[in-house]
N, C-alpha and C positions, 0 to 999 in steps of 0.2 A: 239680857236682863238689865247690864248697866244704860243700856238707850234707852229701855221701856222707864226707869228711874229718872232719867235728866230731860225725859219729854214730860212724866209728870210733874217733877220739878217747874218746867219751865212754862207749863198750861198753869198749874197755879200760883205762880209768880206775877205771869200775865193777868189773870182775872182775881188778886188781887190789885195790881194797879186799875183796873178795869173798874174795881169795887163790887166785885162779886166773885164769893167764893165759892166751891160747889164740889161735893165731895162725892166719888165716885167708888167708895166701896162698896162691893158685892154686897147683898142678904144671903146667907149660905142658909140653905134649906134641910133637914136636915128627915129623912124617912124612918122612923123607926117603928118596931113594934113597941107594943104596950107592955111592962110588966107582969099583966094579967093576961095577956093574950100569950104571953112565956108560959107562965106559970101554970094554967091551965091544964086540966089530964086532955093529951087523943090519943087515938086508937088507929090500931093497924087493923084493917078488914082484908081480906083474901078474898076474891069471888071467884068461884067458880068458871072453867070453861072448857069446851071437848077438846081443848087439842095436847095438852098436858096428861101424860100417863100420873099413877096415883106413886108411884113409886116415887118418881122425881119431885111431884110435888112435896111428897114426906122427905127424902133427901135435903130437898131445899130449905124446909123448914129447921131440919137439924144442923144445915150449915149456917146461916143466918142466925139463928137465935140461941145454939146450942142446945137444943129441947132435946132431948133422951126418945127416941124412937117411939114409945111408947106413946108419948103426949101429941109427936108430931104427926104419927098415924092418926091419936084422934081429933087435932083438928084438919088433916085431910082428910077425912070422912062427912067431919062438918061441912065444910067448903061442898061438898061432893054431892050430900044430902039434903042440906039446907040452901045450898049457893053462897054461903058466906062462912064465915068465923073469924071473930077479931082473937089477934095473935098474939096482941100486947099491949099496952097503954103504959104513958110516961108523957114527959118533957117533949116539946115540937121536936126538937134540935136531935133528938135522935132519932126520935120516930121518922124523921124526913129520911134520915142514911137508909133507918131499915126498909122505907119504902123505895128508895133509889136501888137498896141491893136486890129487893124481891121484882121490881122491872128487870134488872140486869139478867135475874135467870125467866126473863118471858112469864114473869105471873103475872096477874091484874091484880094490883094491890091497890088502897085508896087509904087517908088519913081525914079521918073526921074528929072534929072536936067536940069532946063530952061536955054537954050544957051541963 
């Protein structure tokens, strides 16, 4: 670090006697989301597929969401009958984990954002 210092040091030392000075710091770019694109409701969809028993799929929903057996059987019926059922809607930032949990037990889960 102390060399990369006394080399820039000593380039602009030189091109000011040169008479020309010239400044070499970075533009730091910066990616963010929007505000709105945070704050925004999406949704957790479940879609249906043959290789999941109906059991597990309801299990899964009771670990993941805490849903009481009851709920999580009827949206794995949804899922079942329909080929889909959204499971939640919130904030990105969670919604992303619940869909990273629901890959983790082999479901096909997807997150769309509510226009």
């Amino acid at each position: 670090m102390a060399q990369i210092k006394e080399m820039q040091r000593l380039t602009h030392a030189s091109n000011e006697q040169a008479g020309t000075i010239t400044t070499a710091e970075p533009t730091i770019e910066k990616q963010t989301r929007s505000e709105e694109d945070l704050d925004l409701p999406w949704q957790i969809i479940v879609h249906n597929d043959p290789v999941n028993l109906m059991s597990y799929v309801t299990m899964v929903f009771q670990r993941v969401f805490g849903y009481p057996r009851e709920k999580a059987e009827r949206h794995m019926l949804e899922v079942h009958h329909e080929g889909r059922s959204i499971l939640w809607s919130g904030m990105r930032e969670p919604a992303e984990l619940y869909v990273q949990q629901l890959h983790g037990y082999l479901l096909l889960a997807t997150l769309e954002k509510i226009c």
